[in-house]
N, C-alpha and C positions, 0 to 999 in steps of 0.2 A: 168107596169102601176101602179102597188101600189108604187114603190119609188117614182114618180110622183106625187102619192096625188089622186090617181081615183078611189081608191075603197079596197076592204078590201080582202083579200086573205087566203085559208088554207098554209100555207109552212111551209114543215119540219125543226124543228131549224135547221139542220145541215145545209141547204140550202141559212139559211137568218141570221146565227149567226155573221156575220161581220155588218151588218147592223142595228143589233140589239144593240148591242155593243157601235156604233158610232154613236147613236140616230137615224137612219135613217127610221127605223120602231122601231113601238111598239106594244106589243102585247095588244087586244083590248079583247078578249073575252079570259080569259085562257081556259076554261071549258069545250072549243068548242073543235071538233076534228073530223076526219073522222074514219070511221071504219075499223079494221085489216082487208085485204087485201091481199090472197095468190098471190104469185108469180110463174113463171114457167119459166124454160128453157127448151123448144123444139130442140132437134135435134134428126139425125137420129139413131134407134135403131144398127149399125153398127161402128158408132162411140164413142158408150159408153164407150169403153174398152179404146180408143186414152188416152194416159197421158195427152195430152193437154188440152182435155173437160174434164175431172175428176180434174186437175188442176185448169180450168174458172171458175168449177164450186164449186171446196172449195173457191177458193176467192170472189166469188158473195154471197154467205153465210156467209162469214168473214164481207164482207162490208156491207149487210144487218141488220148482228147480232150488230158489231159495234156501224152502224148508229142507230139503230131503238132504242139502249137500251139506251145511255149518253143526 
C-alpha cells in the first residue's frame, strides 16, 4: 500500500532498501522509529541438545545481529 501512494509506513531499511534506492519511497520522518523489541524462539526443552536447533538458532542471531546493526 505505501508503494502505491496510501499512506506512510514503519519499515526496516533492510526491508525497503531497493526502493528506496530507485525513488520509490522516501523516508518522511527520520527521527521516527519503533522501540527495541525482544525476540524468542520456542521449542521443546528436549530438543535443545539437536545440532540442528543450536544451528537455526546461531543463524537467527547472525541475521538479527546483521540486519538490525548496517
Amino acid at each position: 500500500m505505501v508503494l502505491e501512494g496510501l499512506g506512510l509506513a514503519i519499515i526496516p531499511d533492510y526491508m525497503c532498501e531497493h526502493e528506496v534506492v530507485n525513488g520509490e519511497l522516501v523516508q518522511v520522518l527520520p527521527n521516527l522509529g519503533m522501540p527495541d523489541v525482544d525476540v524468542y524462539a520456542l521449542y521443546p526443552k528436549h530438543r535443545l541438545n539437536l545440532p540442528k536447533v543450536k544451528v537455526f538458532l546461531d543463524f537467527i542471531q547472525a541475521v538479527f545481529k546483521q540486519r538490525l546493526i548496517n
